[in-house]
N, C-alpha and C positions, 0 to 999 in steps of 0.2 A: 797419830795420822800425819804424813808428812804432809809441810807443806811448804809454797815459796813463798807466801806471807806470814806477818807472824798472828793474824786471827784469823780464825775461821770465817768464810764469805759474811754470817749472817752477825757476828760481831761486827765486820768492818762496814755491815749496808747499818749496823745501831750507831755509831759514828756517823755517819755520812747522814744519814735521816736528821739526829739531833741537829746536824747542821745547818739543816735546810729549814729546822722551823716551821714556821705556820704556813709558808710557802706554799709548801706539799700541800698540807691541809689543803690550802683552800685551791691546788690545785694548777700553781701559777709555774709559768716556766721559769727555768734557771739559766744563768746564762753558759753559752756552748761553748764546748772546748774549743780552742783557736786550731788545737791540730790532730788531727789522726793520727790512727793508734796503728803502726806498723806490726807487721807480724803473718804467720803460715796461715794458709787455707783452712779452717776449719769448720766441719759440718756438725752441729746433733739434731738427732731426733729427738723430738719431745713427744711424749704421749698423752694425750688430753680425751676429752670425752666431750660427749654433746658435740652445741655449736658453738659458735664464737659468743659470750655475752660478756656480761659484764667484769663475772667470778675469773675469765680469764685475760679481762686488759691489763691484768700487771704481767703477766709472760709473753703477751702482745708487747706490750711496752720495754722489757726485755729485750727481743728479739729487735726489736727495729733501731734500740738506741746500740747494739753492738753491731748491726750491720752499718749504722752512720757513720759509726767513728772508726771504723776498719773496712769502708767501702765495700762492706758485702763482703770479705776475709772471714769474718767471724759470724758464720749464720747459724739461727736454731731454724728449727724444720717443725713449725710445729704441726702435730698430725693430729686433727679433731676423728671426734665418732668411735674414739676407742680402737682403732684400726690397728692400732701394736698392740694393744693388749686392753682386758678389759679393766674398767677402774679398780678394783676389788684386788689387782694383781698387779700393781704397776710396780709394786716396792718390791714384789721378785725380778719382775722386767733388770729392776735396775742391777738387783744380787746378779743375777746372769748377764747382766752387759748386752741384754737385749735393745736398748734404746740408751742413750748419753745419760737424756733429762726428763721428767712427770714431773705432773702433780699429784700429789700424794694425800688421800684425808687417808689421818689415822684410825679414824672410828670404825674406817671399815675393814680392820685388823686390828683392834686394841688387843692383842696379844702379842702383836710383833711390835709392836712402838708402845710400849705399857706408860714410859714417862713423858709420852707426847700428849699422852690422851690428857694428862693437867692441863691442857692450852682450851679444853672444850669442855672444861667443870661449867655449871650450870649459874650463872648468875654472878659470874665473876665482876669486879668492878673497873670495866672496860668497856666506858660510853660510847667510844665515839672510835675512828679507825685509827688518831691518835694516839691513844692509850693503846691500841693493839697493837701498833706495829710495835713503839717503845718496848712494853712486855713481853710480846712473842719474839722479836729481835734478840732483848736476853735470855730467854727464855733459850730459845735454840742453841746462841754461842756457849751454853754452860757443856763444860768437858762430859759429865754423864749425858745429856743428851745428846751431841756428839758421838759419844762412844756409842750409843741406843741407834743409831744410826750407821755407823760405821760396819755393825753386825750385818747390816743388809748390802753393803757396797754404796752407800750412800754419803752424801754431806749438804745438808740444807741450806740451801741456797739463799731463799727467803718465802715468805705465808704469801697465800693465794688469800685478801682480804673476805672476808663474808659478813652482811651487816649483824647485827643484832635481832634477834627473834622479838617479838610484839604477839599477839592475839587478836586476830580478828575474827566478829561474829555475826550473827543471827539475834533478832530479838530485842526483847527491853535491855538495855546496857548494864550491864555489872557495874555500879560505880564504887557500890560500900562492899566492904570483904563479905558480907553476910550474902550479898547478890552472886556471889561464884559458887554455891553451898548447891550440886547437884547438876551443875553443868556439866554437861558433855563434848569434851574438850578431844583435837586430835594433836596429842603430843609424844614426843619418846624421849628416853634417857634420863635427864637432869632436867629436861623441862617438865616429864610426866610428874616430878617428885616434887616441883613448884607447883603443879596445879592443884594436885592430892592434898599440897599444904592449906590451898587455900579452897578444899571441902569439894573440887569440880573433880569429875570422873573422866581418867585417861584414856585414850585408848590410842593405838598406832594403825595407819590404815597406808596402802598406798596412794602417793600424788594423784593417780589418776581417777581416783575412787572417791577424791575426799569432794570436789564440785557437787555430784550427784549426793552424797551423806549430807552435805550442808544445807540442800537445796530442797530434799526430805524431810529433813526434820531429825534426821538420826543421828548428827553434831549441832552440835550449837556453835562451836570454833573452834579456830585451827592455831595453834604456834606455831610461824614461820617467819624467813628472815623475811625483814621489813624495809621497801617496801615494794622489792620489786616479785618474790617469790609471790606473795600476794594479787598481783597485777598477771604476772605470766599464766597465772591457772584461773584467774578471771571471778577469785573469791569476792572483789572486792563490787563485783554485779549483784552478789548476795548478800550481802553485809549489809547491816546496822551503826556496827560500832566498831570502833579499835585502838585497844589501848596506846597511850601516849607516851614514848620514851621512858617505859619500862625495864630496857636493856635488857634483858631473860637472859642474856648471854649468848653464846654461837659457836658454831663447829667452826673449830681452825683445821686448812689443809695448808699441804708447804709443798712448796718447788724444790725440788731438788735433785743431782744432778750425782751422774753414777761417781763411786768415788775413783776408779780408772781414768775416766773423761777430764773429770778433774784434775786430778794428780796430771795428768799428760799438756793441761796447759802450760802457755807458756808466762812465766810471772806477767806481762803487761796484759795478758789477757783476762787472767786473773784480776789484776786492779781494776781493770775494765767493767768489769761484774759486779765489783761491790761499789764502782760507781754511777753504774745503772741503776741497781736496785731501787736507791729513794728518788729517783728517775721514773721507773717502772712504779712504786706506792702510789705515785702523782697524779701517772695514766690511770690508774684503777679507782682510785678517791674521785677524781675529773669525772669518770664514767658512770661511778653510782651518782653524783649530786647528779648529772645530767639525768638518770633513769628517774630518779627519785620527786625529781622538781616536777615533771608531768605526770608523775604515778600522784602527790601530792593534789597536781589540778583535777585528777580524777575524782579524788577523794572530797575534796573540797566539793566539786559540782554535784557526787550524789548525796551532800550532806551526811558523811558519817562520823559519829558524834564519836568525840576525842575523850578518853579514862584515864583522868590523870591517876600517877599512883599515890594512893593516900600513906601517911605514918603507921598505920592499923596491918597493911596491907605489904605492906616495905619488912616489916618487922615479921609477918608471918613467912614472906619469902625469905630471910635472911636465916629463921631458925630453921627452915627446912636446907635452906643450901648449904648452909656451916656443917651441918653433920656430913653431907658429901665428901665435903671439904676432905676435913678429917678423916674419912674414910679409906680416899684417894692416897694423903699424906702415907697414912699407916700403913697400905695396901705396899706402895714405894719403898718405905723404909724397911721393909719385911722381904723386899727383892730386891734390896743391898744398893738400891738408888738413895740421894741423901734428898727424901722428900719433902721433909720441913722447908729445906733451904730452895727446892726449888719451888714452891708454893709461895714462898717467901719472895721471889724474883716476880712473880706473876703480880702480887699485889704491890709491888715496891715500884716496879716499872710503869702498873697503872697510873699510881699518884705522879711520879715522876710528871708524866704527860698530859695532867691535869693544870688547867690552866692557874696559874697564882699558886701553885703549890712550891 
């Protein structure tokens, strides 16, 4: 893939994040370039879905640090409500040069991004949005996924963050592994094969169905990302309980930008972008602790009692998740991707971004 740098954007945004440090984390501004970025007029459209929340202040954040430093030269256009195309279809939007830039989850095509779908294995060890960005950062710059992307007119930009899934329910609290033995649990994918492990019965239902199941009696809990998915569909009116920093893992989606659009930038516009990007992690980290800190006082004021994860219970989700693992691995290796090694980038990246490692 040509290009006028010599990494690709999501290599050069894993530099620039390392740089920034705990900053990002906790969300703190950096200080601004003394001077503007000269350069043509240019427009894209972005294709997004829903409304503005939180899943999209890092393409928000995006958007505004390249109209700053190019005085509105360099705008993305982003278009909520699915209005260019619907989510399911954005990553042909891009193959046809129907729009610049999307976001993209690959889940809802794992056949067309087969080695992206490693970034949403079930129970990966990526606490915190630190350990995600680190990970999925190398994760994206590796040449096979690159190339996994390039088939479709693409080049990843950087991950739209998503928090970590937790369990909230209904009921006496599951505190010991023997307390999940018959629950009725609403999960799907790599989290359904976490609940199974620990004896609760899956099932998948749509969002807007799941309030009224909870509320009947015909779930007892829901896996969803925590804590704001929880707050937006008003589970946590019904709830009891919910576990505590169990990480279950999370669907990763990525920003990324057609590769014509690309290619046609001009190099400063291009450094522009991977200097926004751990700019844009900032606005979106900023945005979940803001959601999270009054979703928190909620939870706190209806007293819902907190599940730590016990050794007993760590261990049963671990032997259920490893065989995925493997799975996935094998699945890659058998479609001429080198999957060991990028599995190996997933877990190598997490530690990385763990503190005192």
């Amino acid at each position: 893939m040509t290009r006028d740098t010599t990494l690709a954007p999501a290599g050069l945004a894993l530099m620039a994040a390392a740089a920034m440090g705990t900053a990002l984390a906790a969300g703190l501004p950096s200080a601004a370039q003394a001077a503007e970025v000269e350069g043509p007029k240019v427009r894209w459209l972005v294709s997004l879905w829903g409304a503005r929340r939180g899943f999209t202040e890092g393409v928000e954040g995006l958007k505004d640090y390249l109209a700053e430093k190019t005085d509105g030269r360099f705008e993305l256009s982003l278009e909520y409500g699915g209005v260019l195309s619907d989510p399911k279809e954005n990553i042909d939007g891009l193959q046809l040069g129907a729009f610049e830039a999307a976001t993209i989850c690959p889940y809802y095509h794992p056949e067309k991004t087969p080695a992206s779908m490693g970034m949403s294995l079930a129970f990966l060890p990526l606490p915190d949005f630190a350990a995600q960005i680190r990970a999925y950062d190398a994760f994206l710059a590796h040449p096979a996924v690159q190339g996994e992307w390039a088939k479709w007119n693409a080049v990843p930009l950087m991950s739209a963050l998503m928090p970590n899934y937790e369990v909230m329910g209904r009921g006496e609290a599951p505190v010991a592994a023997a307390d999940w033995d018959g629950l009725r649990v609403n999960a799907s994918a790599g989290h359904a094969v976490l609940m199974e492990a620990l004896g609760a019965v899956p099932s998948t239902m749509p969002a807007p169905d799941l309030y009224t199941s909870l509320e009947r009696g015909v779930i007892d809990g829901i896996v969803y990302p925590y804590t704001y998915a929880f707050v937006a569909y008003r589970f946590h009116e019904l709830s009891d309980w919910v576990t505590d920093s169990w990480n279950l893992g999370t669907i990763q989606c990525t920003v990324a930008a057609g590769k014509d659009a690309w290619e046609a930038l001009p190099g400063q516009y291009k450094a522009l972008m991977a200097e926004a990007i751990p700019e844009a992690y900032a606005r979106q980290i900023a945005a979940y602790a803001e959601i999270d800190a009054a979703n928190e006082a909620l939870f706190e004021e209806q007293d819902l009692a907190r599940i730590p994860i016990t050794p007993e219970i760590r261990a049963g989700l671990d032997a259920a998740a490893q065989p995925s693992w493997q799975a996935w691995i094998d699945d890659m290796t058998g479609r001429g991707y080198p999957g060991q090694e990028l599995f190996d980038i997933l877990v190598a990246g997490a530690a990385d971004a763990q503190p005192g490692q």
